[in-house]
Each structure stands twice: as structure tokens, then as C-alpha cells.
C-alpha positions in Angstrom: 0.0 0.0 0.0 1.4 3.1 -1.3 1.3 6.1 1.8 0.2 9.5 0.8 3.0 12.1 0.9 0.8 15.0 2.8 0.1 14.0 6.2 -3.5 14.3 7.3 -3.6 17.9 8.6 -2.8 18.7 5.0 -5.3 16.8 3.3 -8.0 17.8 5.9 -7.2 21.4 5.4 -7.2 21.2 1.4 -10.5 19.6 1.9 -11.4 22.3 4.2 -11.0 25.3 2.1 -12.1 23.0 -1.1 -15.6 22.9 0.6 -15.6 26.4 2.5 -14.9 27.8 -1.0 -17.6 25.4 -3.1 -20.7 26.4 -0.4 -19.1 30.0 -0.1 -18.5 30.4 3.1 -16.7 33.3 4.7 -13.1 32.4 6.1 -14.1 34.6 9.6 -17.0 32.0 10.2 -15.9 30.4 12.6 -19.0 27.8 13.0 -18.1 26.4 9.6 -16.5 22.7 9.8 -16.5 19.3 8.4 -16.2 15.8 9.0 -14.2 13.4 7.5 -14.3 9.3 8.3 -11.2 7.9 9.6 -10.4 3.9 9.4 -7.9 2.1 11.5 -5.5 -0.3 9.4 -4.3 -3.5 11.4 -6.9 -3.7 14.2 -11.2 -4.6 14.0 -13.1 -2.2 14.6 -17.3 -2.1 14.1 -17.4 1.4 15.2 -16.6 4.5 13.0 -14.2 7.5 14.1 -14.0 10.9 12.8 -11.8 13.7 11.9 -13.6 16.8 12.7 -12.0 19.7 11.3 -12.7 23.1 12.3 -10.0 25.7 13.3 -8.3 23.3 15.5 -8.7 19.0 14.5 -10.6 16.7 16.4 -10.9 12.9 16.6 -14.3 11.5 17.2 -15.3 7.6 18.6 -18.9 7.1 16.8 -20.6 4.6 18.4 -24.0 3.7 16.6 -25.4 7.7 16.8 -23.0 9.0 18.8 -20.0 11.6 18.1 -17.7 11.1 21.3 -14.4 13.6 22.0 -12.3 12.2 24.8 -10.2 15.0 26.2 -6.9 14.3 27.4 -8.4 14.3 31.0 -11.0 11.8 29.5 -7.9 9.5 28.2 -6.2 10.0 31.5 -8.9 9.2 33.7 -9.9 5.9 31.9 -5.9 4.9 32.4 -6.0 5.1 35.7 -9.2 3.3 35.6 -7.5 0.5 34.3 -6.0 -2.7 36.3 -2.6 -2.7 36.9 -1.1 -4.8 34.6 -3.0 -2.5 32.0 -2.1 0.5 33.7 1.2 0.2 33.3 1.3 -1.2 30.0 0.0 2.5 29.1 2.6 4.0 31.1 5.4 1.5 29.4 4.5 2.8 26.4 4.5 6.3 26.9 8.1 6.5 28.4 9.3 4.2 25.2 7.9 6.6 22.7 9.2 9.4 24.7 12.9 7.9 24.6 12.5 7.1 21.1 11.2 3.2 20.9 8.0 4.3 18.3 5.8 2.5 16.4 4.6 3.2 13.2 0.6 2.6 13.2 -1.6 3.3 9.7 -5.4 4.4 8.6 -7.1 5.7 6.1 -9.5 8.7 5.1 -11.2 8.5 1.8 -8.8 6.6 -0.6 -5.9 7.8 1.0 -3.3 5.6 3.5 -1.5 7.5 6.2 1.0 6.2 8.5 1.5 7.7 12.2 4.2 7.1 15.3 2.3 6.2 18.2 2.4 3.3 21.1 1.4 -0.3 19.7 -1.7 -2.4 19.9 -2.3 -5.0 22.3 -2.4 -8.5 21.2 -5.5 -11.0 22.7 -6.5 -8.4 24.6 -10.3 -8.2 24.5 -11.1 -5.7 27.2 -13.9 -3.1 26.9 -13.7 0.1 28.4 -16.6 1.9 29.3 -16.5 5.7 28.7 -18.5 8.3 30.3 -21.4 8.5 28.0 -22.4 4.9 28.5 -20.6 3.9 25.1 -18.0 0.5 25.1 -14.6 1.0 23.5 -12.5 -2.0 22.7 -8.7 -1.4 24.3 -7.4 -1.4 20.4 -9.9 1.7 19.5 -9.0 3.3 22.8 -5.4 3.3 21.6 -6.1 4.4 18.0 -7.9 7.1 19.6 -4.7 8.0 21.5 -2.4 7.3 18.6 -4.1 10.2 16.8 -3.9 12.4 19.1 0.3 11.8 19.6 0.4 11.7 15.6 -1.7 14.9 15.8 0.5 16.5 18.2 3.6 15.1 16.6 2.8 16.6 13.1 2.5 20.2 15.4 6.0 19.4 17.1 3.3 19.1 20.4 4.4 15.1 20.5 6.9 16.1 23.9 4.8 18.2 25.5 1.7 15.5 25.3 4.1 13.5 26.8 5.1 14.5 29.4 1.9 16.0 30.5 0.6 12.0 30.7 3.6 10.5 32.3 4.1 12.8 34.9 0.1 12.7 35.6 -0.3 8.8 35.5 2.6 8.8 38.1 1.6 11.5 40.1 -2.4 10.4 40.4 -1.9 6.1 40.6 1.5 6.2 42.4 1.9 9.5 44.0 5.3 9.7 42.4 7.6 12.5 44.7 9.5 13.1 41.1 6.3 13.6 39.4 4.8 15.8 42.1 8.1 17.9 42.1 8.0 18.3 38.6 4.4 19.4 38.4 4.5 22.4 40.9 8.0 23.5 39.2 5.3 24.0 35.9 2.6 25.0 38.9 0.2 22.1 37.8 -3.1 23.3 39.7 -3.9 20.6 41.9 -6.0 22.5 44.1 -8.1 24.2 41.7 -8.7 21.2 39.1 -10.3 17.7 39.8 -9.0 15.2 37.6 -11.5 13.0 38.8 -14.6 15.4 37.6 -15.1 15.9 34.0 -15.3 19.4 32.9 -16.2 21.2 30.5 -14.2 24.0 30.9 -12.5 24.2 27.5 -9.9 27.4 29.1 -9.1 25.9 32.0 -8.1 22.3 30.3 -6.2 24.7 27.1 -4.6 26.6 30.5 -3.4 23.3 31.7 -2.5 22.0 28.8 -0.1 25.1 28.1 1.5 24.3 31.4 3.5 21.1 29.8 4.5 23.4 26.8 8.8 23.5 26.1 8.9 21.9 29.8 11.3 19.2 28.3 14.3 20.3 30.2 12.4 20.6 33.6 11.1 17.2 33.5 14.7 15.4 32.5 16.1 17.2 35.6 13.5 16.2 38.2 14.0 12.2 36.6 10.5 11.6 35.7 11.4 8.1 33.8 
């Protein structure tokens, strides 16, 4: 299978302005957006997932009706939801992309193949997660989910920061890591003021946190994280 030369973002933004400009649509509406199906290559999956494209990307799990976004405080929370032998399987994973051990994952929108560096699939592992609207995900979706967000973040040179921000908060909330908690008040990670535990809304305070784990590379190698 031949793999496109534009990565994703490219594509989705071509088809962006292809269709903004077809149905005339001003460039300052901001309510304007599309959606574009997105297919996992090398796992099953009976559900469909979206690329929603507005002025920032989203991926979407679509369950029968349902358009679900899972935050990076949704992805963390149903971590350290987990068992421990799945727990830390997740947090294995992270600290090997982060030192360079990557994996190349694929999918496909319209007739095109892409190919992504994310954290690998599980193998006869059958577990179903159940997210906060009431919706199953298999493990293998859950990580195809997360594998477009780090290729996401990757093709915006954000793949570090996204990194760090989930291996210093899965230590910090499942073991109470001293090196993780050090870390997150040099950044001054709000842990009075925010909940993990609660799901919010709050799309500023979550874009404020998420700012806190920005160019924070050299901080986190010298408090030892991994």
C-alpha cells in the first residue's frame, strides 16, 4: 500500500477550504466545519471515528449515533481506571515513545493511506472500556484514539509536551510519584483548583493546563520523571 506524501492535517485542510470555497462560506465563520471518516489499518473495529475539522482538528469515537471527544483528561482518567497490569502497559509505552522506541501505526481517510508514530496495539487483549457516556470502547480503539492524538500533536511538534503531561500525571495520580509531584508544581500544575476526577467542560481551564506542559522538556529530565 502506497502512503500519501501530505500528512493528514494537509489533506484535511485542502478539503477544508475546497468545501468552504464550493458552499461560499466566509473564512471569519468560525461555525463552519467538516467531518471526515477515519479507518484504522491493522486492528477490528465495528465502530466508526472521525476527523472533525474546524480551526483546530478533532478525533471522534462514533458509536452507533454517537460523536464522542475524549479529552486528554477523559484518556487519562480511563488509564488510571484500568487494572494494573493494563495501567502500566500504558505508562510503558509512553516512556518508550518518549525515549525514542516508536511504532509506526496506519489508517485511512477517503482513498488515501496514512502512516503515524504512536504506542502499539495489544495483542489478545479483548477488554472493553466503558467511557462516560455509556458507550464500550474496545482497548485497540481506545489506543487508535490516543495514537491520533500523539500523531496529531507530533505533526504540530506538540508530541513532547503530550508526553510529558501523561507521564508525569499517570505517576503522580496512581503512584503519587515524589518526582512527578516535584516536577508538576516547578510547571505549577493546579492541583488544588482542578479535579482530575470530575469531568469538565471548561475548554480554558483544560487549554490553560495543557499550556503548562509546553517547552517543559528540560524541567522534567532534571526532576527524573522516567
Amino acid at each position: 500500500m502506497e502512503i500519501n506524501e501530505l500528512n493528514f492535517l494537509q489533506i484535511l485542510d485542502k478539503e477544508y477550504e475546497k468545501i468552504r470555497s464550493l458552499q461560499k462560506v466566509q473564512k471569519y465563520n468560525a461555525d463552519f466545519a467538516i467531518f471526515k471518516k477515519i479507518e484504522p489499518i491493522g486492528i477490528y473495529s465495528k465502530n466508526n471515528f472521525l476527523c472533525y475539522k474546524k480551526n483546530k482538528t478533532k478525533i471522534l469515537f462514533c458509536p452507533k449515533n454517537c460523536k464522542v471527544y475524549l479529552t486528554d483528561q477523559d484518556i487519562l482518567n480511563i488509564i488510571l481506571s484500568l487494572e494494573n497490569n493494563n495501567f502500566t502497559n500504558f505508562l510503558e509505552k509512553f516512556i518508550d515513545l518518549y525515549t525514542g522506541v516508536t511504532f509506526n501505526f496506519r489508517f485511512k481517510i477517503g482513498m488515501k493511506i496514512f502512516e503515524g508514530i504512536g504506542i502499539p496495539y495489544e495483542e489478545n487483549n479483548d477488554k472493553k472500556i466503558l467511557l462516560y457516556t455509556d458507550n464500550e470502547i474496545s482497548i485497540n480503539e481506545f489506543i487508535f484514539i490516543i495514537n491520533m492524538v500523539l500523531e496529531k500533536d507530533r505533526l504540530y511538534d506538540l508530541q513532547e509536551k503530550t508526553l510529558i503531561k501523561y507521564i508525569s500525571l499517570l505517576k503522580f495520580y496512581k503512584y503519587k510519584d515524589e518526582k512527578a509531584k516535584r516536577f508538576l508544581k516547578e510547571i505549577e500544575y493546579p492541583f488544588k483548583s482542578f479535579n482530575i476526577n470530575k469531568k469538565t467542560y471548561n475548554s480554558l481551564l483544560l487549554k490553560e493546563i495543557d499550556d503548562k506542559f509546553l517547552n517543559k522538556g528540560l524541567i522534567f529530565k532534571k526532576n527524573m520523571i522516567i
